[in-house]
C-alpha positions in Angstrom: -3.3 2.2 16.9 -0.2 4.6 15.8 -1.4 8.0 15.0 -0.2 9.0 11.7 0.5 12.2 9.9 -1.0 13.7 7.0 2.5 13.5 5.3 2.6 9.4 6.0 -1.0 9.1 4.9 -0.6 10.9 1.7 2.3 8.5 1.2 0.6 5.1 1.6 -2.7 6.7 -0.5 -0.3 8.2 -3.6 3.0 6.9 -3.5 2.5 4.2 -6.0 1.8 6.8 -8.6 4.8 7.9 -8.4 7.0 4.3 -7.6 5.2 2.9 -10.9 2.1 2.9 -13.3 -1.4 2.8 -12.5 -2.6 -0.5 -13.7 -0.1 -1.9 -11.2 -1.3 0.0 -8.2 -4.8 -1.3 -8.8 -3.1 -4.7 -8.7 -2.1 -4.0 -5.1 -5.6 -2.1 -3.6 -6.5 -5.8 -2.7 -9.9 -5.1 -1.1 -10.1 -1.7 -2.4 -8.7 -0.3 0.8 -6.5 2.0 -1.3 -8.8 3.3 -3.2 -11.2 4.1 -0.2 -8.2 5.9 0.8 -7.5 7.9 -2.0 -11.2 9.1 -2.3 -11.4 10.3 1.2 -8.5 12.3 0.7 -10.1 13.6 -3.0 -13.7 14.2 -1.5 -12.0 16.0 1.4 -10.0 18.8 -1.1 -13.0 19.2 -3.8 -13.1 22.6 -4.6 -9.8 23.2 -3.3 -7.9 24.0 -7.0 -4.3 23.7 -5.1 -4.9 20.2 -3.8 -6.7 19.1 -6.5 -4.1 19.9 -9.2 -1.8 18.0 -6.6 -3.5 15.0 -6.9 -3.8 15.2 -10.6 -0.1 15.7 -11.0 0.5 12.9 -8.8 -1.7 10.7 -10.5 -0.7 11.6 -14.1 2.9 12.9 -14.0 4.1 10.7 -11.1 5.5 14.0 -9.6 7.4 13.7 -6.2 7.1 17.0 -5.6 3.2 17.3 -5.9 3.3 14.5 -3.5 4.7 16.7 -1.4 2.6 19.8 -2.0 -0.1 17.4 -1.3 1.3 16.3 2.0 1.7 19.6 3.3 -2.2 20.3 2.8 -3.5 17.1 4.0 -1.2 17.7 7.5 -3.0 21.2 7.6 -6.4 19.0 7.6 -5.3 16.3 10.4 -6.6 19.3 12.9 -10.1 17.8 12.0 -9.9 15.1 14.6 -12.8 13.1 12.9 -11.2 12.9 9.5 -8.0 12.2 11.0 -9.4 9.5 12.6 -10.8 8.0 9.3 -7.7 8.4 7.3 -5.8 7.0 10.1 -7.9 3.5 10.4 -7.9 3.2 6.2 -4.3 3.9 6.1 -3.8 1.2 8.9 -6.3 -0.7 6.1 -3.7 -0.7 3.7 -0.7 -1.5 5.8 -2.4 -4.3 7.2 -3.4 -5.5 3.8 0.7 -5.2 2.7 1.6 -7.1 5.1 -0.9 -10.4 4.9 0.0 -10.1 1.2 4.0 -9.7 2.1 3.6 -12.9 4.5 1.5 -15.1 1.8 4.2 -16.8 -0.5 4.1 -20.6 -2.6 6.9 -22.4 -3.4 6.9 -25.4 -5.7 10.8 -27.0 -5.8 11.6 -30.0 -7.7 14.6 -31.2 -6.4 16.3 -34.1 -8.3 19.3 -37.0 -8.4 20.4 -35.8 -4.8 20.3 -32.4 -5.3 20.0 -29.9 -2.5 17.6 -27.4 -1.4 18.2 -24.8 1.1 15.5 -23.0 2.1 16.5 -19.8 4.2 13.5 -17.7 5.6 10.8 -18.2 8.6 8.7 -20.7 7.9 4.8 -20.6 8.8 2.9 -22.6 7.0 -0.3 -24.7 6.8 1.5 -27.4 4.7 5.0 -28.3 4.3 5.9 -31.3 2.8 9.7 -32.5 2.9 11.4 -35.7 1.6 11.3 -37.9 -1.6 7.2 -38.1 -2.7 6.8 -40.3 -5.8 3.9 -40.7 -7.7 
């Protein structure tokens, strides 16, 4: 597994509060792996007014810069090895998650009277089904 920093981390928990609104992000925390995320890092800076106002910046104002501010503190706690560790395997969670979701797409084309289809992409599928099918 590649170690990550608290920087990257912060990044895959928050950065869809910045890129877009919240009801979409919950959208994407297929499995709630996300979300696990994002509480660790919360639970970790309770009581800590400076990272907590930086979470609620990001999470309200979509502010890039509190992302960073954010960043900056959770690098400082990476020195914890165990917490590292854990933010580490739920970031790698996430990514993992992205990309089964990123790999996972349906296509229904209804070519007719001699038209063409091209398809252009890696093709990995279960089921593929070429040629004229009539009912």
């Amino acid at each position: 597994m590649l170690e990550m920093t608290g920087a990257a981390i912060a990044k895959i928990a928050f950065d869809e509060f910045v890129k877009s609104s919240a009801g979409e992000v919950a959208k994407k925390a297929v499995g709630g792996a996300i979300e696990q995320l994002r509480s660790t890092i919360k639970n970790r800076f309770k009581g800590n007014q400076k990272a907590e106002t930086a979470i609620e910046k990001i999470e309200k104002e979509q502010s890039p810069e509190a992302l960073n501010k954010l960043s900056v503190y959770l690098d400082d706690e990476m020195d914890d090895s165990q917490f590292a560790k854990t933010l580490q395997q739920l970031a790698h969670q996430v990514i993992n998650i992205g990309k089964q979701e990123q790999n996972s797409a349906t296509f229904n084309i209804d070519a007719r009277d001699n038209a063409r289809v091209n398809a252009i992409n890696e093709l990995n599928a279960t089921t593929v089904n070429f040629g004229d099918q009539r009912p």
